[in-house]
Residue, then its C-alpha position, 0 to 999 in steps of 0.5 A: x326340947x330339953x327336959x329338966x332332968x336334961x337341964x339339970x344334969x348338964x348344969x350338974x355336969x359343968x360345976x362337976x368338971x370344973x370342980x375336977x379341973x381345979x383338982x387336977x391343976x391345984x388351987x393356984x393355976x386353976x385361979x390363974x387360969x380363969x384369971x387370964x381367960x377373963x382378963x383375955x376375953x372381957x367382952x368378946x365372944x368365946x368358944x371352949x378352945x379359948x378357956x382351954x388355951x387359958x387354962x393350959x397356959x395357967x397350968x404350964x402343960x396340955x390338959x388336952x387328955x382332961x379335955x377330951x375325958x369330959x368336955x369335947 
């Protein structure tokens, strides 16, 4: 069972990467980027692959070394 310390950390953690994303892509892709993964998946069940392609299609290149650093 997670503990509030454990919640707390990976709800710290995702603004945390998401904040780093936006750094690395610059303010203009980054909001593309959720743009096209909103606009794609309105509805619909995702997995992080998804938000993934979005946002590497946004940035015109693989994030795959972002990724794998903090996310998979």
């Amino acid at each position: 069972n997670p503990t509030r310390e454990d919640r707390t950390l990976v709800y710290d953690k995702g603004a945390y990467v998401i904040h780093l994303l936006r750094e690395q892509m610059g303010e203009r892709a980054f909001w593309k980027g959720l743009q096209l993964f909103t606009q794609r998946n309105f509805g619909k069940s995702v997995v992080t692959s998804d938000f993934i392609a979005a946002m590497e299609e946004a940035n015109g290149k693989s994030l795959q070394e972002f990724f794998a650093k903090w996310v998979l």
